[in-house]
C-alpha positions as CSV (number, residue, x, y, z in Angstrom):
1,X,-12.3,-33.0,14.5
2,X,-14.1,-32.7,18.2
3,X,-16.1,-29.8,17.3
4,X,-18.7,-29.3,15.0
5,X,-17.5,-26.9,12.0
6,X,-19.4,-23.4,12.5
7,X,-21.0,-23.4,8.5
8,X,-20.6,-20.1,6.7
9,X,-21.6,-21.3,3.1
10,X,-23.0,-18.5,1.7
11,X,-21.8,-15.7,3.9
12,X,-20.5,-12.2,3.2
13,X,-17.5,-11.2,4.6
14,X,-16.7,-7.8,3.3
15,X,-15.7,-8.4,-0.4
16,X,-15.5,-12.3,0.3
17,X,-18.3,-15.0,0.1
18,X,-17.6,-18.5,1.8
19,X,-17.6,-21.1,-0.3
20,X,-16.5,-24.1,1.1
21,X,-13.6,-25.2,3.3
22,X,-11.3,-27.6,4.1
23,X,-9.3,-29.0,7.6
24,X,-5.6,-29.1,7.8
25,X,-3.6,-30.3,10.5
26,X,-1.1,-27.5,12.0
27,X,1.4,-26.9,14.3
28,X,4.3,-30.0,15.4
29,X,4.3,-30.2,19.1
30,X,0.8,-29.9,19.7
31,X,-0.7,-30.0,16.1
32,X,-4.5,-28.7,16.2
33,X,-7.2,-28.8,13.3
34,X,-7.4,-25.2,11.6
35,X,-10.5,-24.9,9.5
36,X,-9.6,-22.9,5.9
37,X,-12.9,-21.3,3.6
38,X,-12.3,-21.1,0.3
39,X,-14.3,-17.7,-0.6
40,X,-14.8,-15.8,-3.6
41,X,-13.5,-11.6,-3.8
42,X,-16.1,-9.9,-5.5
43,X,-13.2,-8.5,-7.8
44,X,-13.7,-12.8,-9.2
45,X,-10.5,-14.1,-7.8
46,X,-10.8,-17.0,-5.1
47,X,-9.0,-16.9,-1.7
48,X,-8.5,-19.5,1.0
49,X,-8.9,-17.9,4.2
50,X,-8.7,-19.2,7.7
51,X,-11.9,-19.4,9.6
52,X,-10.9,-16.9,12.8
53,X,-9.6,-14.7,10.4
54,X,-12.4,-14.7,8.1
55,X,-14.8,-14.3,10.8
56,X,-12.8,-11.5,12.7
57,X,-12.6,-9.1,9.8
58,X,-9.2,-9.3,9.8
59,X,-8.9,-10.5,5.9
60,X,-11.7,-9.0,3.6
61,X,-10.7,-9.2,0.5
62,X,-8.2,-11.5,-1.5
63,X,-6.0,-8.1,-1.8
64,X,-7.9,-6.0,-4.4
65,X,-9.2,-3.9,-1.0
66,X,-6.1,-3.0,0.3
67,X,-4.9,-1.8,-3.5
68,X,-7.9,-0.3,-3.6
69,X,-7.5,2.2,-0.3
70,X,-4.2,2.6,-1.4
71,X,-4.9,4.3,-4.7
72,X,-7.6,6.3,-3.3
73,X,-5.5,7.4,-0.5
74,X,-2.8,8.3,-3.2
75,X,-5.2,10.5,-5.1
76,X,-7.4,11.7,-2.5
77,X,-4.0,13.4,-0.6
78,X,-1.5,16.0,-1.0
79,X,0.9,13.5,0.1
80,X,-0.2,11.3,-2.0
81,X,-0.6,13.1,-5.0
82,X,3.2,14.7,-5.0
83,X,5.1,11.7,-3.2
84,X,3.2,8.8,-5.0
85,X,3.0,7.3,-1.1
86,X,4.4,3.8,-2.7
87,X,8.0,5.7,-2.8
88,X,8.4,6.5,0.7
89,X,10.0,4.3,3.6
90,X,7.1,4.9,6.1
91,X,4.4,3.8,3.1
92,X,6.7,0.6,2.6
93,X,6.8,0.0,6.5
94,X,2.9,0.0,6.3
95,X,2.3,-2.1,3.5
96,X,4.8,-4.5,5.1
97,X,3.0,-4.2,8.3
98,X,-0.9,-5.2,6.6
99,X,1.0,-7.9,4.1
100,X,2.3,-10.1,6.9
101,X,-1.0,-9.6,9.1
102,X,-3.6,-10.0,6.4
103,X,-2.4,-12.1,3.5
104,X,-1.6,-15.7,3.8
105,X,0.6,-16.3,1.3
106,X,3.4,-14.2,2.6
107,X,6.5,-15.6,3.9
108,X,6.0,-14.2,7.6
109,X,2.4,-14.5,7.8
110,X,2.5,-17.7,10.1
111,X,4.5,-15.7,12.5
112,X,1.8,-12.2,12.5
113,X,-1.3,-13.4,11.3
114,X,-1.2,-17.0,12.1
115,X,-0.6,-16.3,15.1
116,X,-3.4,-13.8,15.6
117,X,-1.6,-10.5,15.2
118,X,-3.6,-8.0,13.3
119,X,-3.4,-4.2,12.3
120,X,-5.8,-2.0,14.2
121,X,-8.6,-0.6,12.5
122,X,-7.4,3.1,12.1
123,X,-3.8,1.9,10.7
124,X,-5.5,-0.7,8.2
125,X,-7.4,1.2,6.7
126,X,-5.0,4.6,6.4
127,X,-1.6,5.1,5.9
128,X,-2.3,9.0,6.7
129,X,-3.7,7.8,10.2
130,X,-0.4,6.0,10.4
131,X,1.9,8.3,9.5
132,X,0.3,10.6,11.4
133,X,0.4,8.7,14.5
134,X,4.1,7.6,14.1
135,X,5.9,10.6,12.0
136,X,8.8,9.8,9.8
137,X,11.1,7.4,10.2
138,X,14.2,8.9,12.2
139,X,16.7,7.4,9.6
140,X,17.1,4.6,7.0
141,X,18.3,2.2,9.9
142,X,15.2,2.3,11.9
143,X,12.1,-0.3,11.0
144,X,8.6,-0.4,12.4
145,X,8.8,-2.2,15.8
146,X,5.9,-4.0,18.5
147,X,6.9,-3.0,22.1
148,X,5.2,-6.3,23.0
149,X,5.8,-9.2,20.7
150,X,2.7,-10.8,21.1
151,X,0.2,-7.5,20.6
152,X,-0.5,-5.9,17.1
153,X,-0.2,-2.7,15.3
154,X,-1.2,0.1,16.8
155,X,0.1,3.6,17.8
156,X,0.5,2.3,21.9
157,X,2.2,-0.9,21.1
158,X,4.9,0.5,18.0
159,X,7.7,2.5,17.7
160,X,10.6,3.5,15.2
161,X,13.7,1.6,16.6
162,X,17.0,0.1,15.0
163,X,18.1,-3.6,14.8
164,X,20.4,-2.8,17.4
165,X,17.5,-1.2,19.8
166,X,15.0,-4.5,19.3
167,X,17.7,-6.7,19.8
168,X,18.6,-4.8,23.4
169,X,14.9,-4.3,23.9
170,X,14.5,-8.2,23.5
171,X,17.3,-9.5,25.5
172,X,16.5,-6.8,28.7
173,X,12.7,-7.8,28.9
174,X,12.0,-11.2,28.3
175,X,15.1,-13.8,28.2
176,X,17.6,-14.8,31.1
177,X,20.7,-17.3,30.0
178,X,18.5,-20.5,31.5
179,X,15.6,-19.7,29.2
180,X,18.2,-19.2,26.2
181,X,19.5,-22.7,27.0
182,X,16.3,-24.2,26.9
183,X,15.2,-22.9,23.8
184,X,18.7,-24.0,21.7
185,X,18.2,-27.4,23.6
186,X,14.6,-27.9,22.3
187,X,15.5,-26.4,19.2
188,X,18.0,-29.3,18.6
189,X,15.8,-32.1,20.1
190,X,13.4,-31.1,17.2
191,X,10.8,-29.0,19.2
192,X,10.1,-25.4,17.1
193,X,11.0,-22.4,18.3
194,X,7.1,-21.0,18.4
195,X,5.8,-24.0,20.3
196,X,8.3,-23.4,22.6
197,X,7.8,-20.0,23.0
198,X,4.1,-20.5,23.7
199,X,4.9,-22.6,26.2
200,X,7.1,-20.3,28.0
201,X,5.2,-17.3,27.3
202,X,8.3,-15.6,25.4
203,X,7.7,-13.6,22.3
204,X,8.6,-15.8,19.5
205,X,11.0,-13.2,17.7
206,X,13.2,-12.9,20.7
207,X,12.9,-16.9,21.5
208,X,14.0,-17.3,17.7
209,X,16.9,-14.7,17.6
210,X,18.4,-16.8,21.1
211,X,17.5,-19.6,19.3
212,X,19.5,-19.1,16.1
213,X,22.3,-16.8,17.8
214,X,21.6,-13.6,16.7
215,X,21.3,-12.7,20.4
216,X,22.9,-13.4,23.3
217,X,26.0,-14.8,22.0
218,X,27.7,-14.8,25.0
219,X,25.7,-17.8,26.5
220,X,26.8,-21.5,25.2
């Protein structure tokens, strides 16, 4: 492996306790060894949970925690307790937002939490803090947005915005019609998109929208 795997048999993580773990080759380009823990919730289920994010805080639990602050939220509120929080857009955008950065088996987690993109403290563990710090969505078209692609979720680096607004956003600050090139030609030579994007320092979610022509149609 070329490093010597940091043992955490036995440790407490929040509600998880490291069991054992297991090495798995990631990435294509430039595959590197990722060290998973298996670890035990104290609600009995069994999680596997990468070692930086185990470590880091950023997963502490195998989901029963999150439920958990959720339901007290709900009942501890006014807004909870006449909305039912689960039936509003902004709760949605906030479960969405500590799914994809926190829980492994979700479709987009390689592209938040893989990656290193967390929630900050004072949005994980409130969804008043959250709402409070972003308001309402201004209509059913806007969706939780990162000014920078590469930063997580927090009250400096988000904003409501529209498809149409990200898109614009992404194709003013961080592509030019050479880079777009590049990426559909290493996209086609068999390259992915987020190696790429590392490379070049581009936010993957733009690099992947050029890449699959949902922006910047105009350049062939």
């Amino acid at each position: 492996m070329g490093r010597q795997v940091r043992d955490l048999t036995g440790h407490r993580f929040f509600r998880l306790v490291a069991e054992n773990y297991r090495i798995e080759r990631v990435g294509q380009s430039s595959p590197r060894n990722v060290v998973f823990w298996r670890c035990r919730c104290d609600c009995g289920n069994t999680i596997e949970v990468m070692a930086s994010n185990l470590i880091s805080g950023s997963v502490k639990s195998c989901k029963c925690w999150l439920r958990d602050r959720v339901t007290a939220a709900n009942k501890a509120t006014p807004f909870g307790r006449t909305h039912g929080g689960s039936g509003t857009p902004e709760h949605r955008a906030w479960m969405a937002m500590n799914r994809r950065c926190a829980d492994r088996k979700q479709k987009g987690w390689r592209d938040y939490g893989g990656r290193g993109i967390t929630a900050c403290k004072r949005w994980r563990n409130s969804f008043e803090a959250f709402l409070a710090d972003m308001g309402r969505k201004p209509s059913p078209k806007h969706s939780l947005e990162r000014k920078n692609n590469d930063g997580s979720y927090s009250p400096r680096n988000c904003v409501w915005a529209t498809n149409t607004e990200q898109k614009r956003n992404m194709r003013r600050n961080v592509l030019n019609s050479t880079l777009v090139r590049d990426v559909r030609l290493a996209k086609a030579a068999g390259e992915s998109v987020m190696a790429w994007a590392r490379r070049n320092r581009v936010p993957y979610q733009a690099a992947l929208y050029a890449a699959l022509r949902r922006t910047w149609e105009d350049v062939e």
